[in-house]
C-alpha positions as CSV (number, residue, x, y, z in Angstrom):
1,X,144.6,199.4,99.1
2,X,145.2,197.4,102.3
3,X,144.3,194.1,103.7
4,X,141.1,195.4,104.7
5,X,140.1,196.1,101.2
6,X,140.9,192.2,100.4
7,X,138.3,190.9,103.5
8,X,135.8,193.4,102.3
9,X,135.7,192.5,98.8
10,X,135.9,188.6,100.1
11,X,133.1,189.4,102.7
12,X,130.9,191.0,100.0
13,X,131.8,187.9,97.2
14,X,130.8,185.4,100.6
15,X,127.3,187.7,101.1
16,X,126.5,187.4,97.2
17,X,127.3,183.5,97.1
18,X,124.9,182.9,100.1
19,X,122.0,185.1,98.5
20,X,122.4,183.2,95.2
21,X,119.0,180.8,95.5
22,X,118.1,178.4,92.9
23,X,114.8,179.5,90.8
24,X,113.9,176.2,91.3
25,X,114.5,174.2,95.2
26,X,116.0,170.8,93.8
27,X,118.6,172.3,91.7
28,X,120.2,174.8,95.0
29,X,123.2,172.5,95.6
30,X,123.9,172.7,92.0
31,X,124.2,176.4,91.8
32,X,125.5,176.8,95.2
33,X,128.3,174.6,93.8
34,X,128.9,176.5,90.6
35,X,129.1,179.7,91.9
36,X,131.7,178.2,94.9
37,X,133.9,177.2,91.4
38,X,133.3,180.3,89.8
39,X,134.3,182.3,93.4
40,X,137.6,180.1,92.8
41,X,138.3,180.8,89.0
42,X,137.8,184.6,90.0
43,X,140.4,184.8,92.8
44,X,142.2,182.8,90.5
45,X,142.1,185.2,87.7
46,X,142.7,187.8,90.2
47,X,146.0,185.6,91.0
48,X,147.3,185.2,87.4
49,X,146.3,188.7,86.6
50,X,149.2,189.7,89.5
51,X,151.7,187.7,88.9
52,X,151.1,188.8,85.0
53,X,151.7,192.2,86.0
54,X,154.8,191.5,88.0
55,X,156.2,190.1,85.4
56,X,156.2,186.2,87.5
57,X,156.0,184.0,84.5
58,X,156.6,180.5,87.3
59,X,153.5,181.8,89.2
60,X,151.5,182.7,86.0
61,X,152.1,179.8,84.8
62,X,150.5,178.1,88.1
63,X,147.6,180.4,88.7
64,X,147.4,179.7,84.8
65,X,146.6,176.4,85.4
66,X,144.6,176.6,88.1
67,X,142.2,178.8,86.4
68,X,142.0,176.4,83.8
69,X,141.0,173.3,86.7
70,X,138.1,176.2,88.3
71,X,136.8,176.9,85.2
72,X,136.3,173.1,83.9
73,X,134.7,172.7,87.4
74,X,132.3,175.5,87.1
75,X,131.6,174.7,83.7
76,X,131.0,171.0,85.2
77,X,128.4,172.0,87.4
78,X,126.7,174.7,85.3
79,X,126.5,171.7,82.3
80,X,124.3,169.8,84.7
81,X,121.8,172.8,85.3
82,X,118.8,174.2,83.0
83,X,119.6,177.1,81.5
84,X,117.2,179.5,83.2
85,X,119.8,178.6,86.0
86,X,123.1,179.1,84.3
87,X,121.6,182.4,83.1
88,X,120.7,183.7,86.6
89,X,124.6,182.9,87.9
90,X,126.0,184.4,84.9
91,X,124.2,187.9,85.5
92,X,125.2,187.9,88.8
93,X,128.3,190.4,89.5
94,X,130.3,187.3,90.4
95,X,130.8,186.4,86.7
């Protein structure tokens, strides 16, 4: 598992956040920002998951909190959307 891997998982995550429309037209920069936060928490998870597993507890501790600050962003955004919406991001493969 190379550094190729890592750009084509990234890639694919980028392709899936661009085909994410809005069910309805004036709520797209809504979603499109939700799903950017909930792109962040992942890689952050991803993050905190590592340095979990290496046994890192100073970079745990920051990926830690960072998930914490992407989460209460996506969870921002997604409070301001109808729930038809939320519902479509959070069957998506990103969450």
């Amino acid at each position: 598992m190379g550094i190729e891997y890592f750009y084509s998982i990234r890639s694919s995550i980028t392709l899936n956040f661009k085909q994410m429309i809005a069910l309805n037209k004036k709520h797209q920069a809504r979603v499109n920002k939700a799903v950017y936060w909930l792109i962040q928490h992942n890689e952050a998870d991803r993050q905190r998951n590592i340095a979990d597993s290496a046994g890192n507890e100073k970079n745990y501790k920051a990926w830690d909190k960072k998930c914490q600050k992407t989460f209460d962003k996506y969870e921002e955004y997604t409070s301001e959307l109808p729930a038809r919406e939320v519902k479509q991001i959070e069957k998506s493969e990103l969450y």
